[in-house]
N, C-alpha and C positions, 0 to 999 in steps of 0.2 A: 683201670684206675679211675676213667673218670666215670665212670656207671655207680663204681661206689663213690665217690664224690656226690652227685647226681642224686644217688638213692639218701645220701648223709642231708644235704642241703635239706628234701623231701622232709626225712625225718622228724627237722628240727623244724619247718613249718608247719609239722602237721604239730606237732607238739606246742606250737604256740596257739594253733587251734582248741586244741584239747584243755585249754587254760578257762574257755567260757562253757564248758561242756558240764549239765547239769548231773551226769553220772560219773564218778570220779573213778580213776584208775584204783588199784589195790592199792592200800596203806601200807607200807613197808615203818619200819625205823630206819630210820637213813646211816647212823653208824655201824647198824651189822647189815645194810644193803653194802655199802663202801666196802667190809671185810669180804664181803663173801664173794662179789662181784667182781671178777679181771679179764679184762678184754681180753679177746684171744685164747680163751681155756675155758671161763665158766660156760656149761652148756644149757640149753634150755629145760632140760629133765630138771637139771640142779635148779635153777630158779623156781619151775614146779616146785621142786621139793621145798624149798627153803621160804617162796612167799607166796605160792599158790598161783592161780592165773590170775589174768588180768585184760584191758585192754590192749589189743593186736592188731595191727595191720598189716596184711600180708601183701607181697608185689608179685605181677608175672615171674619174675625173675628168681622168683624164692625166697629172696629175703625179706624178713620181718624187722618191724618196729613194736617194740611192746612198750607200754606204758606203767610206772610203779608212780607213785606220792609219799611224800614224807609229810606230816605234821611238821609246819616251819611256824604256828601257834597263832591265837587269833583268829581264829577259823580259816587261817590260810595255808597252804600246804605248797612244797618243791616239789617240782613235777625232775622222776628221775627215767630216763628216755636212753629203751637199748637199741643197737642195731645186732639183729641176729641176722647170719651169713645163711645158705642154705643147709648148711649139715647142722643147724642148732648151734652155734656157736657164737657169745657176745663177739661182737668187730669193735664196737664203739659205745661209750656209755657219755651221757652227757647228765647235768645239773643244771634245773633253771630253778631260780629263787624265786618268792613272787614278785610280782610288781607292784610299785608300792598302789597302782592303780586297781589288783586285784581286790573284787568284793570278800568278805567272807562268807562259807557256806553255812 
């Protein structure tokens, strides 16, 4: 429990990293990211399927953090941030909106 704790925190700083990064994750639409997407079931094949790859960070430990974007307009975009367990499977899905300090690209 607390490794995934641990790897969750991780996740979500790297993610706030990934806010000034000049190559941007895959663009998804963010309401059929929302349907398609459930912690705990959607697997990584199906995210393939559904919005192609994208930005990954992989740990010793096996699990992944992938990284998708929404168009939030303005040139600025939500960053939508999975944690994939080691059998391919979302554990956690988070949503960060931008900042109203985010430039546009």
């Amino acid at each position: 429990m607390r490794r995934l704790l641990a790897l969750s925190a991780m996740a979500l700083a790297l993610a706030g990293c990934a806010t000034g990064s000049n190559e941007p994750g895959k663009i998804v639409a963010e309401d059929r990211f929302a349907q398609l997407v459930v912690p705990g079931r959607t697997t990584r094949a199906e995210l393939l399927a559904a919005f192609g790859p994208t930005k990954a960070v992989g740990f010793d430990s096996g699990m992944e953090v992938w990284l998708y974007e929404a168009d939030a307009g303005g040139g600025r975009h939500t960053e939508l941030v999975l944690l994939l367990d080691r059998a391919g499977t979302v554990q956690k899905m988070r949503r960060r909106p931008p900042y109203p300090t985010d430039k546009p690209r």
